[in-house]
C-alpha atoms as a printed R data frame, in Angstrom:
    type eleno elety resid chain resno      x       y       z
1   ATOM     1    CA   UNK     A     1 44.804 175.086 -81.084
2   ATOM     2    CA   UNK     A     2 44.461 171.494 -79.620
3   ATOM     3    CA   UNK     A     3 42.743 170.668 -76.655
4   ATOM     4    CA   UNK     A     4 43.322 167.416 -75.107
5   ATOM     5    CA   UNK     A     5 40.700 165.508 -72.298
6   ATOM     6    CA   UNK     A     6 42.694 162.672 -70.374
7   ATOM     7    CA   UNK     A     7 41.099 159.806 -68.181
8   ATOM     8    CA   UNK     A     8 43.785 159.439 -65.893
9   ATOM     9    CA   UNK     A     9 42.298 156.052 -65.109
10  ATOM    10    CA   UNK     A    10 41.726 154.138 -61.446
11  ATOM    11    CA   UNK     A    11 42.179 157.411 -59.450
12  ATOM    12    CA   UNK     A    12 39.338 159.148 -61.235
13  ATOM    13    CA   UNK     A    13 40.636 162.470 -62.248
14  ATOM    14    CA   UNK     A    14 39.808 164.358 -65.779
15  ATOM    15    CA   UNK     A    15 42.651 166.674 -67.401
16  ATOM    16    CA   UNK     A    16 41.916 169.346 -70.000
17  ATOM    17    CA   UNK     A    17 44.583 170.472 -72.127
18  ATOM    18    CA   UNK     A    18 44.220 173.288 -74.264
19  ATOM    19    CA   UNK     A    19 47.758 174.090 -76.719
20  ATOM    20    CA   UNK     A    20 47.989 177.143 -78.386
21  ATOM    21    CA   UNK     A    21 50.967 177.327 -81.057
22  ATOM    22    CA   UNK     A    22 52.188 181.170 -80.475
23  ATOM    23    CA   UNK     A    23 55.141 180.959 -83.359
24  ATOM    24    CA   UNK     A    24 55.659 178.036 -85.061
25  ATOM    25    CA   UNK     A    25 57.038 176.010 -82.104
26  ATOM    26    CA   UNK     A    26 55.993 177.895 -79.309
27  ATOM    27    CA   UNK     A    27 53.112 176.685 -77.665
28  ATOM    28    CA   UNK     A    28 50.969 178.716 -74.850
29  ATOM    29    CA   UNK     A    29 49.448 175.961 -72.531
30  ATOM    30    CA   UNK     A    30 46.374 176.086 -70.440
31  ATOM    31    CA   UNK     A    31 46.092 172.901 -67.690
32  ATOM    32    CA   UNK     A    32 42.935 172.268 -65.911
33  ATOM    33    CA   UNK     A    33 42.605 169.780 -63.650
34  ATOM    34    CA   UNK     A    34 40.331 167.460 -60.652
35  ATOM    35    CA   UNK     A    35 44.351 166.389 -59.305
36  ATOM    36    CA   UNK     A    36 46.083 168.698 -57.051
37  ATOM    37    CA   UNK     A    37 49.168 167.095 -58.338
38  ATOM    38    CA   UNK     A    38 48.733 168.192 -61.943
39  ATOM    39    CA   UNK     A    39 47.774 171.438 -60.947
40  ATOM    40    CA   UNK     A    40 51.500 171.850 -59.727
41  ATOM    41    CA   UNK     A    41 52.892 170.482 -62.421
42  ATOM    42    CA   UNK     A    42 50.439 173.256 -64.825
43  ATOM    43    CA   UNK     A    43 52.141 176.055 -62.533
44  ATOM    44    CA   UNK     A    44 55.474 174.822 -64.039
45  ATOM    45    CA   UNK     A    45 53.993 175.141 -67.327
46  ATOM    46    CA   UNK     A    46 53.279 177.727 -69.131
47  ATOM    47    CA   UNK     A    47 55.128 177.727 -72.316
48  ATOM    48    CA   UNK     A    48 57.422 175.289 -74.035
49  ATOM    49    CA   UNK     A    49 59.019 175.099 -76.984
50  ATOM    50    CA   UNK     A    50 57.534 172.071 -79.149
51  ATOM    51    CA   UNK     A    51 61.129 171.235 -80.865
52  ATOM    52    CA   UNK     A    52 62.747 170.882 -77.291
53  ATOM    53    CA   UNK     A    53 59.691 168.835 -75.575
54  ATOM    54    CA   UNK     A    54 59.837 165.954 -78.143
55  ATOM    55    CA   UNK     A    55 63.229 165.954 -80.281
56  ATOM    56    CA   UNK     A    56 65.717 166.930 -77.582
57  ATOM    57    CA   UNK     A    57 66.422 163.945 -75.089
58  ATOM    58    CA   UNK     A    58 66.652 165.182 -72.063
59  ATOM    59    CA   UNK     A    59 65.520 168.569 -72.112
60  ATOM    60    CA   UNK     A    60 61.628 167.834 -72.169
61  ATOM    61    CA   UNK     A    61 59.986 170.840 -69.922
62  ATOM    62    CA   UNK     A    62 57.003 168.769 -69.109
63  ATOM    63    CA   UNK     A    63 58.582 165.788 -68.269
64  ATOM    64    CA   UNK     A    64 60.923 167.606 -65.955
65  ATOM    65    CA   UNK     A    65 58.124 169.288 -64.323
66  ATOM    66    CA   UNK     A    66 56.210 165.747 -64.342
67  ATOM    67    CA   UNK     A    67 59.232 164.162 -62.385
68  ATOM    68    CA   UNK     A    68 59.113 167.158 -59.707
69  ATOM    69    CA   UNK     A    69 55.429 167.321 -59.112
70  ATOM    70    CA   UNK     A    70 53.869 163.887 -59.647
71  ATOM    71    CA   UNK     A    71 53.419 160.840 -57.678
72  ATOM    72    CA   UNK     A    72 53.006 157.980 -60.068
73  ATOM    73    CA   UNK     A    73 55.884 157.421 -63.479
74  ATOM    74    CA   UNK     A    74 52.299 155.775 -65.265
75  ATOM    75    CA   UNK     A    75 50.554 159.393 -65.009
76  ATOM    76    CA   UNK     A    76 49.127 159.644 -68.631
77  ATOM    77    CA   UNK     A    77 48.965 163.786 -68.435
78  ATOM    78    CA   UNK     A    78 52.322 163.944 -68.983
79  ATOM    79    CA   UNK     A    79 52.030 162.620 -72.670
80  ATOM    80    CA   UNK     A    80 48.665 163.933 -73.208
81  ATOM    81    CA   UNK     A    81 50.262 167.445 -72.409
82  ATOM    82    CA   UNK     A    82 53.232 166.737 -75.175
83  ATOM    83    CA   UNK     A    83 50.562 165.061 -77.733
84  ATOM    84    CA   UNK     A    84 48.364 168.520 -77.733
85  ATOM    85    CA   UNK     A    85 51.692 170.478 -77.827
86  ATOM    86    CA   UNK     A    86 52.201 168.183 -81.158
87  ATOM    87    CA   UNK     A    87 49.215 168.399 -82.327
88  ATOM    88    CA   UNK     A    88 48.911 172.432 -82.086
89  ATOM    89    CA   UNK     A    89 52.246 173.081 -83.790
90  ATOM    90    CA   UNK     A    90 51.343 171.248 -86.677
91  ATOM    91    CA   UNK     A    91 54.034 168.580 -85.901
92  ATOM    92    CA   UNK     A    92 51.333 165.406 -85.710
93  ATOM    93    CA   UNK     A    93 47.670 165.237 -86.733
94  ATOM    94    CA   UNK     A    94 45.756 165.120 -83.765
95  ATOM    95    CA   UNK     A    95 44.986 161.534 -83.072
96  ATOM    96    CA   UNK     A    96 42.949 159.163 -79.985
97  ATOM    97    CA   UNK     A    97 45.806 157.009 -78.122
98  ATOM    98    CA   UNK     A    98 44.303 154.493 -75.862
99  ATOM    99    CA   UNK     A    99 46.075 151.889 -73.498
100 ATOM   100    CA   UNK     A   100 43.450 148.757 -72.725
101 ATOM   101    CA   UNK     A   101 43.571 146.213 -70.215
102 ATOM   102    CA   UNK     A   102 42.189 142.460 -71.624
């Protein structure tokens, strides 16, 4: 299992991320959030498939749901969702990304 915390930034709202792997690309997610806009885009999201969400173009679950349900394109969840889904499957070591301003 990985579980993921994201600092969406400015607007102030925490994400947790827990990814389960339920077969070896099959990942169970749970999506907890202070944004009433990621909490639509968890209700899309329940299971993906790890192979489809980051080596098929175009046929990424979360980002689909992302597009539907949230606001802003710069919304980090999105990728924090697919780097626990990564990390859980065995398909990247889990790993800190950060984005700084200077």
């Amino acid at each position: 299992m990985a579980q993921v915390e994201i600092d969406a930034g400015i607007c102030g709202f925490s994400t947790n991320v827990q990814a389960e792997s339920q077969s070896k690309y099959q990942c169970k997610l749970n999506i907890e959030s202070q944004c009433k806009h990621v909490l639509k885009l968890a209700e899309k999201l329940d299971e993906v498939n790890a192979m489809d969400e980051l080596f098929k173009k175009g046929k990424s679950q979360v980002l689909a749901a992302a597009q539907e349900t949230l606001p802003h394109l710069t919304c980090p969840v999105p990728i924090g969702i697919l780097r626990a889904v990564e990390a859980s499957t065995g398909l990247a070591l889990p790993k800190d990304v950060t984005v700084k301003f200077k």
